[in-house]
C-alpha positions, 0 to 999 in steps of 0.5 A, a space after each residue: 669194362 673190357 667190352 667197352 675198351 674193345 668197341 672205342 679201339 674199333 670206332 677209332 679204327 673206323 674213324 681212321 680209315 674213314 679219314 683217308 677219304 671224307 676229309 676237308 680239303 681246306 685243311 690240306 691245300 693252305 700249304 704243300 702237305 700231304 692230304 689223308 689220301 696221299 695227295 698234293 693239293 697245291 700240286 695238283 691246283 698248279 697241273 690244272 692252271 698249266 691246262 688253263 691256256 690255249 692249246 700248243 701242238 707239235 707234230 712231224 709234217 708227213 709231207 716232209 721228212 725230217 721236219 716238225 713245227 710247232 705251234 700256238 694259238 691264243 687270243 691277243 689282249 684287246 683291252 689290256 696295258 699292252 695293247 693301248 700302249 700298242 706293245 708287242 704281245 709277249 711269244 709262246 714260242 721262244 727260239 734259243 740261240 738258233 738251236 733250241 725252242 721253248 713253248 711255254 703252257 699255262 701262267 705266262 708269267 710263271 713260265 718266263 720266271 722259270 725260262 729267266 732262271 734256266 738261261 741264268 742257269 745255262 750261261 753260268 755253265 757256258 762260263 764254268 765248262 765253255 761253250 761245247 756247241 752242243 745242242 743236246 747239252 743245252 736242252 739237257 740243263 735248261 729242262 733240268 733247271 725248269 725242273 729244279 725250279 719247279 720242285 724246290 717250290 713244291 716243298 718250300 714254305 710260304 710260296 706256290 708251286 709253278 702253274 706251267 708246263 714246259 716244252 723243250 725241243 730241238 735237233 738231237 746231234 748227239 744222238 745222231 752221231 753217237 756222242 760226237 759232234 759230227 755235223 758235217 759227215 752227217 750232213 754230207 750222208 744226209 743221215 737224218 736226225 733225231 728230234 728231242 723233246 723234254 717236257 717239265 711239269 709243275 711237280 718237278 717232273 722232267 720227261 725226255 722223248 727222244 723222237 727219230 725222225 721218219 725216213 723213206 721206209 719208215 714213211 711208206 710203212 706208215 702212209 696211212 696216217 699224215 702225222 707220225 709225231 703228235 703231242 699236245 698240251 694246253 687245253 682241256 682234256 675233251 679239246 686235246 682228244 678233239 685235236 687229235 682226232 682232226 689232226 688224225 683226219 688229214 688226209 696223207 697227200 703226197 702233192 701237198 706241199 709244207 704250206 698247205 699242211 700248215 695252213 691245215 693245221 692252222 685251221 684246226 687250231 684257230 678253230 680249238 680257240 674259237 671254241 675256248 672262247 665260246 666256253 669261256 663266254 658262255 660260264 662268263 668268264 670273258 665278256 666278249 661279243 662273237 667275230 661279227 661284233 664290228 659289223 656295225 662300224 664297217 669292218 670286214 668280219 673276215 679280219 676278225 681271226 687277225 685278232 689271234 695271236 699265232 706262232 708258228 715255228 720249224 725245225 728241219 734237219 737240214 735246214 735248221 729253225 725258223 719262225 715264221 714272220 708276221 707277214 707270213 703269219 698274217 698270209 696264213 690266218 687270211 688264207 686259213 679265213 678264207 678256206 
């Protein structure tokens, strides 16, 4: 009896510990528990729907000192709503009160929920404390709204977790003239400023990479390599590392002006989606025909990349943000088809 008590207790252990690996996923990815294995099945669902867009870059132009850009390119919807009622695709790249940009990855509609609620969020805090013009402050509690957000619905019942990931980046003031609004005096020394970026992702999690801009020495150091500030989301993992490594590539041509590296890195990025949409094609997840497909009716398959819709915006330390306008864009995507 005692030698059959003892082999139960060490088949249940067995059963235990095999538990913990060799279990059903079904079980554990209806609602936010838990697995065996101590993961978060939903979670991790929501991580790979924000990888599920079109891939979204940042990075410090070398010809310039002081300035980054960001930028996106997708395929603009050809058979949608929108398109037949000729609106307007809805941005990536959103610019908050010339201060702040938000680049929105992943679920579209799940990242314009989360932005709805921190601009709520951020002007009940304008209306409780006032508008101290601080642009690090309004980077600050809109990544800490997004992330509030994001985690409530990683443990709340009867809702999913957020399937985006958020990018907010401006022109970090404070941490330039230590805690003091001093925008004069460093405009005056022509002191650069730093950069800032947060990044959200759907568990919650909130990322702050403050990124000090590169000055003369710091550049002559570094001359090697074109792009001192690189960061990549959206997109597989094998296309971000390809990315990566074509941006790497750019050869540091100090005659290069602001335009050619744009348009350089337009290039790379109107490629990367070309190839997501060959992918896509491919495993038949869009039936699409390739960029000729209107040869046939005349048109010129040059204007084909005209079809993608591409965002492009600069922050400069000295002068601020801008987004490029569609004529602008327009004369970058003919001059990118062209090359």
């Amino acid at each position: 009896m005692m030698k059959q008590l003892i082999a139960l207790a060490f088949l249940s252990t067995i059963s235990v510990a095999s538990s913990s690996t060799n279990y059903k996923p079904l079980y554990y990815d209806r609602m936010i528990h838990f697995s065996p294995d101590g993961r978060l099945l939903q979670v991790e669902y929501a991580a790979t729907a924000a990888e599920n867009s079109s891939p979204l870059i940042v990075c410090q132009l070398g010809c310039c000192d002081n300035t980054m850009v960001a930028m996106t390119c997708s395929r603009s919807p050809s058979n949608s709503a929108s398109s037949r009622h000729h609106q307007r695709p809805q941005d990536r790249l959103v610019v908050l009160e010339d201060t702040a940009v938000v680049a929105m990855s992943g679920v579209l509609a799940d990242s314009l929920a989360l932005l709805k609620q921190a601009l709520n969020d951020w002007e009940d805090f304008k209306f409780v404390f006032g508008d101290q013009d601080r642009p690090s402050m309004m980077l600050t509690k809109i990544a800490e709204s997004i992330g509030t957000a994001c985690h409530t619905n990683c443990f709340s019942g009867g809702i999913r977790p957020y399937g985006s990931t958020m990018l907010i980046m401006g022109i970090d003031i404070d941490g330039a003239t230590g805690g003091e609004d001093k925008r004069n005096d460093a405009t005056e020394a022509s002191q650069p400023f730093p950069f800032r970026i947060i990044q959200t992702d759907p568990s919650g999690g909130v990322k702050s990479i403050p990124l000090q801009s590169t000055d003369k020495q710091k550049s002559q150091q570094f001359s090697s390599s074109s792009v001192d500030l690189l960061k990549i989301t959206g997109g597989s993992h094998d296309l971000r590392l390809k990315l990566e490594k074509a941006i790497q590539k750019l050869e540091d041509d100090p005659s290069s002006t602001m335009w050619e590296r744009m348009r350089s890195l337009a290039a790379i990025l109107v490629e990367a989606q070309e190839e997501m949409d060959n992918t896509a094609s491919f495993f038949g997840l869009k039936k699409r025909k390739r960029r000729n497909k209107k040869d046939s009716t005349g048109e010129n398959p040059t204007q084909a990349r005209l079809n993608y819709k591409f965002e492009a915006v600069i922050l400069s330390s000295k002068l601020g943000i801008h987004r490029l306008t569609e004529e602008q864009v327009d004369q970058l995507l003919k001059e990118v088809d062209s090359m």
